[in-house]
C-alpha positions in Angstrom: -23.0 -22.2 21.2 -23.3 -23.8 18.0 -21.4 -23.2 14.3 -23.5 -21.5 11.9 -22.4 -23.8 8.7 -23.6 -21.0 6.5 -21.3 -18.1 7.6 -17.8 -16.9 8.8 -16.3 -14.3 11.2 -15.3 -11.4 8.4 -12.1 -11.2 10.4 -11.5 -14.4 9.5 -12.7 -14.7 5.5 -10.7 -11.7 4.6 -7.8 -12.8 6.6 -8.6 -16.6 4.2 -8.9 -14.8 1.2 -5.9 -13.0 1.5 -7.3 -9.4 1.7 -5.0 -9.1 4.7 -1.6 -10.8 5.8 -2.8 -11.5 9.2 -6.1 -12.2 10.8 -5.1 -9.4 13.8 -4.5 -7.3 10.7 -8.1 -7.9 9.5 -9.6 -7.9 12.8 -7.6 -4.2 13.3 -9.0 -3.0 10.1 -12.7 -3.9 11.6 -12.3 -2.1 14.7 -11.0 0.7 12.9 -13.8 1.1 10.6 -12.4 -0.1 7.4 -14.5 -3.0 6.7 -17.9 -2.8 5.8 -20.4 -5.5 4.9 -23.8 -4.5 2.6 -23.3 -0.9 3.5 -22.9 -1.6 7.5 -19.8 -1.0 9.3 -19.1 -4.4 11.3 -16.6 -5.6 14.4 -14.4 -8.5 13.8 -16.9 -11.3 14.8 -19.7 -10.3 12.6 -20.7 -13.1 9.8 -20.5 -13.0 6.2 -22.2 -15.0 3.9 -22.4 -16.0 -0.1 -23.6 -12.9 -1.9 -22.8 -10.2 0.8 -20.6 -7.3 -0.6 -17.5 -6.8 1.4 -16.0 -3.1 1.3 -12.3 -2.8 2.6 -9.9 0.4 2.7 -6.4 -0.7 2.6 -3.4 1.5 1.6 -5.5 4.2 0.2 -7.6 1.9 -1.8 -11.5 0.8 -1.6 -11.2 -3.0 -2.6 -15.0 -4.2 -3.3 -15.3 -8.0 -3.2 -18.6 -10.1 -2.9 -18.0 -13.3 -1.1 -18.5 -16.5 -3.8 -17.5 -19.3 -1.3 -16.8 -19.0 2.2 -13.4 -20.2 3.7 -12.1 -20.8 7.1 -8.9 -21.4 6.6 -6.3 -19.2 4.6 -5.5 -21.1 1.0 -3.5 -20.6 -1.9 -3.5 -17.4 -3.9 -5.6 -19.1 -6.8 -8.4 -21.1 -4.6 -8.7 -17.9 -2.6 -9.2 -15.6 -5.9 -12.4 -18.4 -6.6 -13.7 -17.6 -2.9 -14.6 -13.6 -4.4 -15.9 -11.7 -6.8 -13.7 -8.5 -7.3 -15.4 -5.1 -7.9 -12.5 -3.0 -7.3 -12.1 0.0 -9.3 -8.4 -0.3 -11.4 -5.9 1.2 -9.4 -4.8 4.6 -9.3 -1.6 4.8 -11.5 1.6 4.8 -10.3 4.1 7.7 -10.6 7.1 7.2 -12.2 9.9 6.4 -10.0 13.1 8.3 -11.1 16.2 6.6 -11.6 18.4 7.2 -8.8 22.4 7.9 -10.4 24.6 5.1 -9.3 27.7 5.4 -9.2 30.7 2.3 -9.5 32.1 1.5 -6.2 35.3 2.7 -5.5 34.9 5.5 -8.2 35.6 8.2 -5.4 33.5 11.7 -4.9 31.6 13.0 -8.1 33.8 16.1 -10.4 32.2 19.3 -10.6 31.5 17.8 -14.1 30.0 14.9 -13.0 27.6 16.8 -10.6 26.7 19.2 -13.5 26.4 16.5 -15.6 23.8 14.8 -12.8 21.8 18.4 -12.2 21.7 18.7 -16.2 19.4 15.2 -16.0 17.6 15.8 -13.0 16.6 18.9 -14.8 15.6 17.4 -17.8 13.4 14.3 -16.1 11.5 17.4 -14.4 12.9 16.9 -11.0 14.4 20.0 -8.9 18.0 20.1 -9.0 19.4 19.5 -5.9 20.2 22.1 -3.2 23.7 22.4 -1.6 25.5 25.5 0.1 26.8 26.9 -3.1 30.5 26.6 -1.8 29.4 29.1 1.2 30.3 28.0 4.6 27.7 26.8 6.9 27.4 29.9 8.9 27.3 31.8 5.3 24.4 28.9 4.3 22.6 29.9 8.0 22.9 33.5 6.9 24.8 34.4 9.5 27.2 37.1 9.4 31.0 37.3 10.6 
């Protein structure tokens, strides 16, 4: 069987364009459904060519890419941003990640004061203060009765 010159397995360019960190990743995402190519859902062998539009749902995300130059062989990060033309929409923002108290090491268990102090700024960054026993005993937290 001969090499068509003007076409690659998709597994194979989105594994070379760095869509995907491995080509069984790529190849994976085919099977699953994930990849489609000018509308078509395709297996890992089909072939791309210049011009086709590549669809790929990764992580939540749709990334829309139409294939510039075709590549065999995975390259750097900038020759393989040339091999593309990305059509992704932005993505979705990213929530805040709240800042997590540290404490020194060594500096022993938190004072009542400290802990207020902590549920007074998890309260103010929006975030529900944290739920302990109360100072009941476990079987008292259960609602269980003596």
């Amino acid at each position: 069987m001969g090499e068509d010159e003007t076409s690659v397995r998709v597994d194979s360019w989105i594994w070379a364009v760095r869509l995907a960190k491995t080509r069984s990743a790529a190849a994976t995402a085919c099977r699953g459904g994930h990849v489609r190519v000018n509308g078509e859902r395709v297996k890992p062998a089909a072939n791309v060519r210049p011009g086709d539009e590549v669809r790929l749902r990764q992580a939540g995300r749709e990334r829309i890419v139409v294939v510039r130059h075709l590549l065999r062989k995975r390259v750097g990060a900038p020759v393989a941003a040339e091999a593309y033309v990305d059509n992704s929409p932005p993505p979705p923002p990213r929530e805040e990640v709240p800042v997590i108290a540290v404490r020194d090491r060594g500096a022993g268990r938190p004072t009542k004061r400290d802990r207020r102090e902590t549920e007074r700024l998890r309260g103010a960054m929006g975030l529900a203060p944290r739920r302990g026993n109360g100072g009941r005993s476990a079987g008292d937290a259960r609602g269980e009765e003596d």
